[in-house]
Every structure is written in structure tokens, then in C-alpha cells.
N, CA, C and O atoms as CSV, one atom per row, in Angstrom:
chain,resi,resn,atom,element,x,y,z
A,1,UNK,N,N,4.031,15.160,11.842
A,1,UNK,CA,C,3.893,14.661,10.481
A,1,UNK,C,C,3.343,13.236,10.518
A,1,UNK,O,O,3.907,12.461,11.290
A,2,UNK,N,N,2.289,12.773,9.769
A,2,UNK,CA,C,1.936,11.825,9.403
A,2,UNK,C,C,1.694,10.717,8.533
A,2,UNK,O,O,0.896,10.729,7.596
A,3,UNK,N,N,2.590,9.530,8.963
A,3,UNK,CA,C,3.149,8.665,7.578
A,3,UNK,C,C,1.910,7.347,7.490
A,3,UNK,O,O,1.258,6.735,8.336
A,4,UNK,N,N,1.993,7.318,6.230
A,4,UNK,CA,C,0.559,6.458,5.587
A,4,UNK,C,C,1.751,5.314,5.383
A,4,UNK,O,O,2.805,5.538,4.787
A,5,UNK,N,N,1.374,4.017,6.006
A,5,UNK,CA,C,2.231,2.847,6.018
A,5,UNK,C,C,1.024,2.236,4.618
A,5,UNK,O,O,-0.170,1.955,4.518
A,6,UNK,N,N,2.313,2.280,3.692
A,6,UNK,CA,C,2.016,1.809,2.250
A,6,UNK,C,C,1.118,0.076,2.287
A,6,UNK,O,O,0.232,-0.398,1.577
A,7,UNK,N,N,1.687,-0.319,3.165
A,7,UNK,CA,C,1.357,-2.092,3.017
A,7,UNK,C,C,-0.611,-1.747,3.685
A,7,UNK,O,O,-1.362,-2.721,3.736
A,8,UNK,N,N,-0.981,-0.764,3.980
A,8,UNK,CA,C,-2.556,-0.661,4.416
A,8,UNK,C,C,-3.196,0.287,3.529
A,8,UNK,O,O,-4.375,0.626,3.636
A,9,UNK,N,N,-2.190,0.808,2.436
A,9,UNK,CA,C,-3.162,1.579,1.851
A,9,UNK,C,C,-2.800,1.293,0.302
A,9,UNK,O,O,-2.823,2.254,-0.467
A,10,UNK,N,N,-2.468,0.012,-0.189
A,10,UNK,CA,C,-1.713,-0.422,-1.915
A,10,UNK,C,C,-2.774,-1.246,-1.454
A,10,UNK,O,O,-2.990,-1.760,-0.357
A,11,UNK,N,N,-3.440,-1.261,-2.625
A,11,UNK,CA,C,-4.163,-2.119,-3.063
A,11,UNK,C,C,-3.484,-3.748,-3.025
A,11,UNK,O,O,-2.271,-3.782,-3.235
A,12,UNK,N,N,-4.108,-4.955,-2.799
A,12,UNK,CA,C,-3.754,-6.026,-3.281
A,12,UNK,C,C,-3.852,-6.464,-4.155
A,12,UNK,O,O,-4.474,-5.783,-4.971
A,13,UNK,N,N,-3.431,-7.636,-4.578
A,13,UNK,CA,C,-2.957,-7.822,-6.193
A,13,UNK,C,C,-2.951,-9.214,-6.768
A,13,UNK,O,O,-2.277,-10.149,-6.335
A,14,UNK,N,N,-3.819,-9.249,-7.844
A,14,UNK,CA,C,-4.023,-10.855,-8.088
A,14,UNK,C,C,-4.009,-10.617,-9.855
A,14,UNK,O,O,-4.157,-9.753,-10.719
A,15,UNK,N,N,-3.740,-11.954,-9.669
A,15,UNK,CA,C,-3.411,-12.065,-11.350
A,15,UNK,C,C,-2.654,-13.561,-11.689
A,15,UNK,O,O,-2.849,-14.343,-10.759
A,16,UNK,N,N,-1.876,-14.120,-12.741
A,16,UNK,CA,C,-1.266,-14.892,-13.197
A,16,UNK,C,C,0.014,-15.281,-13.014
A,16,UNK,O,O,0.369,-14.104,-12.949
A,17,UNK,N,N,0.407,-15.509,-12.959
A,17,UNK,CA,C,2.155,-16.149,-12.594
A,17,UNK,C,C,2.403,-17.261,-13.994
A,17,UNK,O,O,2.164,-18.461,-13.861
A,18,UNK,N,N,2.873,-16.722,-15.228
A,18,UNK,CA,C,3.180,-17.415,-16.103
A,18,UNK,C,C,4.418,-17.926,-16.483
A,18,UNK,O,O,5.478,-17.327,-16.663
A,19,UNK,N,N,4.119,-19.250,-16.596
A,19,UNK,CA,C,5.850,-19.673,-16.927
A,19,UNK,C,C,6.695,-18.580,-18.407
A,19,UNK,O,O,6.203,-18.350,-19.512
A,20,UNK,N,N,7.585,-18.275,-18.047
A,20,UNK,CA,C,8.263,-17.885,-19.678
A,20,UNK,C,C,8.758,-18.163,-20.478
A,20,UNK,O,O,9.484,-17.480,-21.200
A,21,UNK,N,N,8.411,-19.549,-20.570
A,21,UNK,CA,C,9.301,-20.502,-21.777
A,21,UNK,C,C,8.571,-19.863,-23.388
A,21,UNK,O,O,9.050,-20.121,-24.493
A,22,UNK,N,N,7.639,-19.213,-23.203
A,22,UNK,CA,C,6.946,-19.161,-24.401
A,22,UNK,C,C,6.644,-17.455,-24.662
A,22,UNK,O,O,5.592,-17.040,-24.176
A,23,UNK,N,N,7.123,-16.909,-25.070
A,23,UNK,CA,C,7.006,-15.110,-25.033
A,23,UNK,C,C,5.827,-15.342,-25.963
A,23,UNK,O,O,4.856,-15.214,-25.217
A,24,UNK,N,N,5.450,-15.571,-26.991
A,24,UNK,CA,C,4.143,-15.477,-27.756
A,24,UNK,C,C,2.470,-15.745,-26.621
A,24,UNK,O,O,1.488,-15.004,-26.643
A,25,UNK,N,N,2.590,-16.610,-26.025
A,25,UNK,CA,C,1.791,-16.858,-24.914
A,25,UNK,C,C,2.007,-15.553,-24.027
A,25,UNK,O,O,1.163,-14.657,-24.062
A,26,UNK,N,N,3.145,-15.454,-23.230
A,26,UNK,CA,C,3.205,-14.235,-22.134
A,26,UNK,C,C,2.546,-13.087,-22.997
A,26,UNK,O,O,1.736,-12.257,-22.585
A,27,UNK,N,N,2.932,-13.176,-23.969
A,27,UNK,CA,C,2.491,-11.551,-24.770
A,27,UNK,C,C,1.227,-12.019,-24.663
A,27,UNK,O,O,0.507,-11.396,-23.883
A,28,UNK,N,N,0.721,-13.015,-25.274
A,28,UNK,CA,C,-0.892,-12.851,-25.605
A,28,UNK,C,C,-1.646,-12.815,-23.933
A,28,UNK,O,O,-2.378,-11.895,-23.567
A,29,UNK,N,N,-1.403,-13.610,-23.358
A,29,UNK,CA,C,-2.004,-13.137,-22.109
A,29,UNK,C,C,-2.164,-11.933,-21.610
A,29,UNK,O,O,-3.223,-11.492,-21.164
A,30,UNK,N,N,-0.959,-11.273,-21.676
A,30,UNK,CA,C,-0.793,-9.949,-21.236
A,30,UNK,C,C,-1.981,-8.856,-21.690
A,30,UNK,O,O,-2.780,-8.158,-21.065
A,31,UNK,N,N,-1.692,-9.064,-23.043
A,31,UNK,CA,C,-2.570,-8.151,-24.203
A,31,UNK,C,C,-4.268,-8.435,-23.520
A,31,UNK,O,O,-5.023,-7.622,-22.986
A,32,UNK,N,N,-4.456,-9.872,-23.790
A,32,UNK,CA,C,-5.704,-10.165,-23.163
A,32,UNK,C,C,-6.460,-9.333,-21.885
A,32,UNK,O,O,-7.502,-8.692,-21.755
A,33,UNK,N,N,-5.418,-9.688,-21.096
A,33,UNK,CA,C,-5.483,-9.245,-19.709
A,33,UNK,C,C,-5.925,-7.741,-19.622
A,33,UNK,O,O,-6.736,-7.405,-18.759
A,34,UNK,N,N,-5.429,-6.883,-20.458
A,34,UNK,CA,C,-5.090,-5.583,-20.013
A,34,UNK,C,C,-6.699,-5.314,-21.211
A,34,UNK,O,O,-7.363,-4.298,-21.007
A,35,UNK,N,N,-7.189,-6.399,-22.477
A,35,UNK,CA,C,-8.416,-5.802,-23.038
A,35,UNK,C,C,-9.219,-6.280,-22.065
A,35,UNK,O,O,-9.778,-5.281,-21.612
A,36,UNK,N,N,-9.586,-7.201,-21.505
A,36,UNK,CA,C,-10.123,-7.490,-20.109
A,36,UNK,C,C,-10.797,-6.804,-18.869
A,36,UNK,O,O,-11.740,-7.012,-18.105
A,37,UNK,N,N,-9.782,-5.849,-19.086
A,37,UNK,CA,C,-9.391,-5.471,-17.242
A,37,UNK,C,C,-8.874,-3.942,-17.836
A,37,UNK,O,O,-7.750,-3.545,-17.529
A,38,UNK,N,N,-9.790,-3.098,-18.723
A,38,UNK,CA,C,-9.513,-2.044,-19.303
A,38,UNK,C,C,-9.347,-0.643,-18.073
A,38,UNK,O,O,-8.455,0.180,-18.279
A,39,UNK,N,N,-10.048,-0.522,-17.130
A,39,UNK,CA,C,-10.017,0.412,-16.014
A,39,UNK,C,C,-8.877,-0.223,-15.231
A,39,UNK,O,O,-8.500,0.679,-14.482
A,40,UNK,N,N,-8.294,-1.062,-15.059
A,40,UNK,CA,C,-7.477,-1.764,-14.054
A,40,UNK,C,C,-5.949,-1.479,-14.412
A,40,UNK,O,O,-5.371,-1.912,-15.408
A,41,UNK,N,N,-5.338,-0.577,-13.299
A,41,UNK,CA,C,-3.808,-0.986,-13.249
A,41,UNK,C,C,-3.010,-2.093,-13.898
A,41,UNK,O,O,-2.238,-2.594,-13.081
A,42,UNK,N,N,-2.951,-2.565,-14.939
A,42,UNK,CA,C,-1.871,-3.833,-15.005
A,42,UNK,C,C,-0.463,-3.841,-14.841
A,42,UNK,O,O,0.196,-3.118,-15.589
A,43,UNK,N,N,0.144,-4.575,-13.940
A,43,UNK,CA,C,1.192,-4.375,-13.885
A,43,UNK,C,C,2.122,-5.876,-14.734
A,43,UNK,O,O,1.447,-6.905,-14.752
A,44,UNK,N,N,3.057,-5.944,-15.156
A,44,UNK,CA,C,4.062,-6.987,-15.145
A,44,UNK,C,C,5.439,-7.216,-15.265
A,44,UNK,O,O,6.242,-6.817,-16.109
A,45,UNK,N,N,5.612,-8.121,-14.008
A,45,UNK,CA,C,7.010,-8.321,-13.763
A,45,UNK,C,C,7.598,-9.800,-14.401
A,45,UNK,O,O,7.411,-10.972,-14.072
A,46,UNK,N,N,8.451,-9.107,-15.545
A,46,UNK,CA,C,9.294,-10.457,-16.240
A,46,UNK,C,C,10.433,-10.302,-15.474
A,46,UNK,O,O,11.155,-9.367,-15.126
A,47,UNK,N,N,10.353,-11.997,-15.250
A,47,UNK,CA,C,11.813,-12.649,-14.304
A,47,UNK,C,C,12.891,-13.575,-15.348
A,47,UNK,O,O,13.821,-14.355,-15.146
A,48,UNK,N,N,12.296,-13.090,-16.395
A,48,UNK,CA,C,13.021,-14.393,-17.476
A,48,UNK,C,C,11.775,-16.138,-17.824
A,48,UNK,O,O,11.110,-16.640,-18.731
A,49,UNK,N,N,12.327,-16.511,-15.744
A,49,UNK,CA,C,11.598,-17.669,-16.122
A,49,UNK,C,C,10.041,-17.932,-15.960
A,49,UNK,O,O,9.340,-18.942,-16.028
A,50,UNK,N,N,9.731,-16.191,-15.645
A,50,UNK,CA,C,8.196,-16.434,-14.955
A,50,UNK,C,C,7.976,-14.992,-15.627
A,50,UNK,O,O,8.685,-13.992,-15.738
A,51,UNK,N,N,7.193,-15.199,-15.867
A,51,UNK,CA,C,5.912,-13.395,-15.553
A,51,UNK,C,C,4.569,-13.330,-15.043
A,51,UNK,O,O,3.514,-13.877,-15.365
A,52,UNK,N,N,5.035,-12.190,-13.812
A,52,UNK,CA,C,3.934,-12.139,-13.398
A,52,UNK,C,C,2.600,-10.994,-13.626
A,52,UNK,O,O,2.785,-9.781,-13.716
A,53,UNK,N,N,1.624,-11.473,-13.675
A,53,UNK,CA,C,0.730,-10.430,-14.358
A,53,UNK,C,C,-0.447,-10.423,-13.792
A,53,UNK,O,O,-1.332,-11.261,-13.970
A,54,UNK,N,N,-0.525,-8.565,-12.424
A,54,UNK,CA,C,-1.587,-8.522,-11.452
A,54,UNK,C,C,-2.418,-7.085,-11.672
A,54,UNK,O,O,-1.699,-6.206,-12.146
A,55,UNK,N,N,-3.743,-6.705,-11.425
A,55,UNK,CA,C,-4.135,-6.091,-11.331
A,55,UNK,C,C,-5.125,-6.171,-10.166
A,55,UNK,O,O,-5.684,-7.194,-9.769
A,56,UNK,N,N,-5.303,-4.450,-9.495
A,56,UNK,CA,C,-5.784,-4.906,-7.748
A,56,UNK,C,C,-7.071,-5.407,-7.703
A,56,UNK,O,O,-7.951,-4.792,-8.306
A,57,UNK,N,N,-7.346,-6.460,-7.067
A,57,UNK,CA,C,-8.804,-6.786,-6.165
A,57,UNK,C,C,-9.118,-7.917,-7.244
A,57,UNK,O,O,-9.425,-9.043,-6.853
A,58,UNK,N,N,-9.058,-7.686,-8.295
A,58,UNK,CA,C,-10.151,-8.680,-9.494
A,58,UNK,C,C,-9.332,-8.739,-10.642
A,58,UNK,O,O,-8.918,-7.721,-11.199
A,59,UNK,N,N,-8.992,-10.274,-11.149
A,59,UNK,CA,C,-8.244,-9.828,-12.660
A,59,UNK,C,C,-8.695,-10.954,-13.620
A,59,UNK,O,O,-8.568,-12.147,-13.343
A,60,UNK,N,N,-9.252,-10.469,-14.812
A,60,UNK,CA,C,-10.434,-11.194,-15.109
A,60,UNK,C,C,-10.016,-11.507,-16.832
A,60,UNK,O,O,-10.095,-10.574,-17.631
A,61,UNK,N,N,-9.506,-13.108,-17.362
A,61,UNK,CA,C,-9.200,-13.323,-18.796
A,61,UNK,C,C,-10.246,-13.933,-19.438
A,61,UNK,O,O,-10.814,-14.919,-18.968
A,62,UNK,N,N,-10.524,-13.449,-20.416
A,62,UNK,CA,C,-11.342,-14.125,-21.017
A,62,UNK,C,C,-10.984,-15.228,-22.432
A,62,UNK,O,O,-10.359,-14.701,-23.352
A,63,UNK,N,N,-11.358,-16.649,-22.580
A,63,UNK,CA,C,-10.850,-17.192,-23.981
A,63,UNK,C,C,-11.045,-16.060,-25.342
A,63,UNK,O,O,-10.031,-15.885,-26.018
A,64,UNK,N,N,-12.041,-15.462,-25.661
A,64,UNK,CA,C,-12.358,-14.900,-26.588
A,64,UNK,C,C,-10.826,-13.652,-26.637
A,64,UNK,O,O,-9.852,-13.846,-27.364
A,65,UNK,N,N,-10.944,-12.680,-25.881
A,65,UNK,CA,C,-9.656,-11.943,-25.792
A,65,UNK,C,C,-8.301,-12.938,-25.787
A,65,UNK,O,O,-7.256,-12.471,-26.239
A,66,UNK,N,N,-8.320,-13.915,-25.422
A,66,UNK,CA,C,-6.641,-14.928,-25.739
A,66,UNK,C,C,-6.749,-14.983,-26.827
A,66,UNK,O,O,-5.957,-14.462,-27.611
A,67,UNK,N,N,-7.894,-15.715,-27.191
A,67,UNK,CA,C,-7.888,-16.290,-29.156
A,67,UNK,C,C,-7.434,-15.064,-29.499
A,67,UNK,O,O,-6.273,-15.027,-29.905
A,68,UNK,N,N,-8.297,-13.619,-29.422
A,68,UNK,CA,C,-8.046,-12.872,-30.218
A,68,UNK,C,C,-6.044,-12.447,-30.576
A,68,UNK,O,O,-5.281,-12.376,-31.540
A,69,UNK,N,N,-6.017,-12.293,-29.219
A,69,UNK,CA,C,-4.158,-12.200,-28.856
A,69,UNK,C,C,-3.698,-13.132,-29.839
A,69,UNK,O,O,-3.243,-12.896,-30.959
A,70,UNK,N,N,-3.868,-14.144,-29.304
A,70,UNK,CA,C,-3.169,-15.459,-30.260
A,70,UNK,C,C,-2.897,-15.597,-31.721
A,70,UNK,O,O,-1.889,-15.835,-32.387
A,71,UNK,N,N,-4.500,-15.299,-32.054
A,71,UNK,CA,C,-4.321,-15.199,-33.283
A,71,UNK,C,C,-5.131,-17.053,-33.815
A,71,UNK,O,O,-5.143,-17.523,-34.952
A,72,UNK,N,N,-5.642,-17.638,-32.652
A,72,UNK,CA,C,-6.267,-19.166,-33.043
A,72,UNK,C,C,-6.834,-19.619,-31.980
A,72,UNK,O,O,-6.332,-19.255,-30.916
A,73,UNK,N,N,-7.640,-20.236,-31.947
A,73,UNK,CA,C,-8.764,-20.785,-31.024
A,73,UNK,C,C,-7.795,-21.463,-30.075
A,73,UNK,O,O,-6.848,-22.166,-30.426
A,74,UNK,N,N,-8.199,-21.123,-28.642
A,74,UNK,CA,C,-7.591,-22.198,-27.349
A,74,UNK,C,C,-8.760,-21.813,-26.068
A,74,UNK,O,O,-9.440,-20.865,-25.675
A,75,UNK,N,N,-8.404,-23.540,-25.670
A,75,UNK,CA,C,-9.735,-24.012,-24.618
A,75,UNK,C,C,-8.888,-23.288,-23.080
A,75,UNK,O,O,-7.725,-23.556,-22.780
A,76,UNK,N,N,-9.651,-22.507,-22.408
A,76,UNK,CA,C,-8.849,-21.889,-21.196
A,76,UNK,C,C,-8.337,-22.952,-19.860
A,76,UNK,O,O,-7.760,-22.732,-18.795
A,77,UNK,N,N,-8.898,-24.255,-20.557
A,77,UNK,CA,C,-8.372,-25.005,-19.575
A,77,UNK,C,C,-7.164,-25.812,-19.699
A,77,UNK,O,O,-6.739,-26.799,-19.099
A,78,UNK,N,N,-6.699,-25.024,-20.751
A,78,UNK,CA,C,-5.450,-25.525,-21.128
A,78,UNK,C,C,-3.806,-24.299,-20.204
A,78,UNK,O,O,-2.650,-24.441,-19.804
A,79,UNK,N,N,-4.752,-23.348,-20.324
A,79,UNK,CA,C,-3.838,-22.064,-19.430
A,79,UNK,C,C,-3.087,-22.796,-18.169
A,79,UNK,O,O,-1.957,-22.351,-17.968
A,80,UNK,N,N,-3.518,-23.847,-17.280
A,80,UNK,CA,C,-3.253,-24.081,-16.238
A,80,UNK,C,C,-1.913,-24.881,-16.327
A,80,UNK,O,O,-1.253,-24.781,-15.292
A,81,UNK,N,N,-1.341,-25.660,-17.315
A,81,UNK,CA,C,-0.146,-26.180,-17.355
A,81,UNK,C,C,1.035,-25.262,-17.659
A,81,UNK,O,O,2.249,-25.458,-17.593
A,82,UNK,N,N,0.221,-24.075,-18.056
A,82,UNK,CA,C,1.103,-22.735,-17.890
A,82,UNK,C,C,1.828,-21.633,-17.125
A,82,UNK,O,O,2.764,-20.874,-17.380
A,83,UNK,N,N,0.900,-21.879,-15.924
A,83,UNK,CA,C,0.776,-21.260,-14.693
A,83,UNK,C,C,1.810,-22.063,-13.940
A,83,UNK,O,O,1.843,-23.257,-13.642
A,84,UNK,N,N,2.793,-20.885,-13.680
A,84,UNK,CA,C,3.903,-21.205,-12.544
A,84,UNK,C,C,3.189,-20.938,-11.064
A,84,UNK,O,O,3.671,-21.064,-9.938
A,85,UNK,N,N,2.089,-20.594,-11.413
A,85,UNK,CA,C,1.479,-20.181,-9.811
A,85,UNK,C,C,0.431,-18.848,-10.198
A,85,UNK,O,O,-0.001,-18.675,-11.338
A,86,UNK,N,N,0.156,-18.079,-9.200
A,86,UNK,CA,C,-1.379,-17.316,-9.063
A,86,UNK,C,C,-1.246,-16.445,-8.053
A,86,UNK,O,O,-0.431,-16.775,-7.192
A,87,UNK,N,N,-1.841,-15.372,-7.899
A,87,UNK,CA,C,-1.753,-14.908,-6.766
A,87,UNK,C,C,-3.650,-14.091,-6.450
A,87,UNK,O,O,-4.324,-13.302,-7.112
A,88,UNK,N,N,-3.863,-14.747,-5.253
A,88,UNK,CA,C,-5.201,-14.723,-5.356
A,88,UNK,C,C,-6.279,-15.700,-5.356
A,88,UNK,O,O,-5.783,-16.694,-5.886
A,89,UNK,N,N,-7.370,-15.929,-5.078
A,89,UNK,CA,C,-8.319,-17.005,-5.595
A,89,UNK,C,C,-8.585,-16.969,-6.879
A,89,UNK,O,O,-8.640,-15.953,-7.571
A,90,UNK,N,N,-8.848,-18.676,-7.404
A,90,UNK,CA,C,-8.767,-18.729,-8.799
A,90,UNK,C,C,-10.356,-19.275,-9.042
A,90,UNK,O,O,-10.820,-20.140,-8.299
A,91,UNK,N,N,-11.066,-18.747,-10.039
A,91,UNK,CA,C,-12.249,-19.603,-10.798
A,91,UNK,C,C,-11.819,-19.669,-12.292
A,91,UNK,O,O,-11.388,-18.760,-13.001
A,92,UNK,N,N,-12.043,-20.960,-12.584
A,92,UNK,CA,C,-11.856,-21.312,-14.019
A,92,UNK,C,C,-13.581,-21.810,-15.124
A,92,UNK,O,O,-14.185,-22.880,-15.049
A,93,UNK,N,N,-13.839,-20.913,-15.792
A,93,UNK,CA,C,-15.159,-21.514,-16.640
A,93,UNK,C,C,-14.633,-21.858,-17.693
A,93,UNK,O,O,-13.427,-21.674,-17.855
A,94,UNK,N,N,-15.384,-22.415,-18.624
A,94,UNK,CA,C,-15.327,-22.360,-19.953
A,94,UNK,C,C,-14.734,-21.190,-20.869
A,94,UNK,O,O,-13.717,-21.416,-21.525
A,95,UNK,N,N,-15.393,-19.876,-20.920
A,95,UNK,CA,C,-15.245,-18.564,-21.352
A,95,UNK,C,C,-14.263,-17.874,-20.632
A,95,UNK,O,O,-13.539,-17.098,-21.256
A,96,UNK,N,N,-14.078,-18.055,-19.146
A,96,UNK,CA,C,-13.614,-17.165,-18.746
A,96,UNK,C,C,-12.860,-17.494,-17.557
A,96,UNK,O,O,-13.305,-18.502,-17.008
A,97,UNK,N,N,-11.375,-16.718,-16.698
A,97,UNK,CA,C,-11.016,-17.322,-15.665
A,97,UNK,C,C,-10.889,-16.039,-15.032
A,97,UNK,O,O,-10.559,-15.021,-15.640
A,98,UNK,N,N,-11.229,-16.111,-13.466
A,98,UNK,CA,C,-11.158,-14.938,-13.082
A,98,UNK,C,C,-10.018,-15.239,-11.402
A,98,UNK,O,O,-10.138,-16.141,-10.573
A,99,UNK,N,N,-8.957,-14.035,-11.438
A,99,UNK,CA,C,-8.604,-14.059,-10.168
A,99,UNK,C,C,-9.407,-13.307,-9.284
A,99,UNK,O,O,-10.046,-12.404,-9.824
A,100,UNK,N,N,-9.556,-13.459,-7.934
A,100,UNK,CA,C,-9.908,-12.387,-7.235
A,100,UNK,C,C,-9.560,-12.722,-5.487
A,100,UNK,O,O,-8.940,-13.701,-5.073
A,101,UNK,N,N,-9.999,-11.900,-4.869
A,101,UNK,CA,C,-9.573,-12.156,-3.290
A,101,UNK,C,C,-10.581,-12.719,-2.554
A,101,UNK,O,O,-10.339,-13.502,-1.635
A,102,UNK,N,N,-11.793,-12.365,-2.900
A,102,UNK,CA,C,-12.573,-12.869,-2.005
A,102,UNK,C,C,-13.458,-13.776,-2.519
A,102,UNK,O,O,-13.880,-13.784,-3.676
A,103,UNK,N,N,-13.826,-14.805,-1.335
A,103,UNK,CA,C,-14.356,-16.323,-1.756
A,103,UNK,C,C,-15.690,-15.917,-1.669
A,103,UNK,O,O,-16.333,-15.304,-0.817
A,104,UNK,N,N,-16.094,-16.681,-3.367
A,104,UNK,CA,C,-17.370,-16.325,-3.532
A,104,UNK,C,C,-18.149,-17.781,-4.073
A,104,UNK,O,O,-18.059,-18.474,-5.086
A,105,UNK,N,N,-18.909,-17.828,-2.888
A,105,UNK,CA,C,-20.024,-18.804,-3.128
A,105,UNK,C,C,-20.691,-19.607,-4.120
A,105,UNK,O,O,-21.649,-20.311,-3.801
């Protein structure tokens, strides 16, 4: 019999690490995330003081999908005093912030 060791065949996993002082934010991210990243697994784990929120290989928010969540205009470079942490490489634009694994030029 032949056993498939899970840790070489689960995808890896990147995404957000949000503080949870603010459930209106966690929700809107979330929501974002998942109009975003519509083919993509989302998963999230609330700890109370954190949530974390990954989908495998690439996880990609856009400002336009937050505003929409929100419900009011916000600059994405404001997300980062939010972030209890990340998992993954981070790029931050104007429009858009993307996690992913591999470093791209």
C-alpha cells in the first residue's frame, strides 16, 4: 500500500493574517478576497485575535473589491497597519496587493 505524505502534495498557502479587532474589516477583506480569487480555495481561520485568510500559490485583493465590501473608498496602503502578519511574498500597488510564493522580478 502506498501513502501520499500530505505535506508534498497540499498545496501551499498565502494570503493575509488580519488583526481582529475590527470584524467589519475581517468581513470585508474576506468577501473581497474570495470576489478576487473566484476559482481559488479560500480558506479562513478566526483565532479571535487574528484571521487568517489563504488561498494556494497566489492570493490576489484588489482596492476596488474592498471599497466595494466596505461600502466607502480606502487607499490599500492603509491595509498594512492591519496585518498581524502574511504568509507568502507580498507586492503592494496602488489598485492592488498580491500574495504569492514566488519572487518575481
Amino acid at each position: 500500500m502506498t501513502q501520499i505524505d500530505e505535506r508534498v502534495s497540499a498545496p501551499k498557502r498565502v494570503g493575509p493574517i488580519v488583526r481582529g479587532v475590527d470584524g467589519e474589516f475581517c468581513d470585508a477583506v474576506i468577501t473581497a478576497i474570495e470576489d478576487d480569487n473566484p476559482d481559488a480555495d479560500v480558506e479562513v481561520d478566526d483565532q479571535g485575535g487574528y484571521v487568517k485568510i489563504t488561498t494556494p500559490w497566489r492570493c490576489r485583493l484588489t482596492r476596488e473589491s474592498l471599497e466595494n465590501a466596505l461600502g466607502r473608498s480606502f487607499r490599500l496602503s492603509d491595509i498594512e497597519p492591519n496585518l498581524a502578519g502574511f504568509a507568502g511574498r507580498i507586492l503592494v500597488g496602488d489598485d492592488e496587493v498580491l500574495w504569492h510564493l514566488e519572487r518575481e522580478e
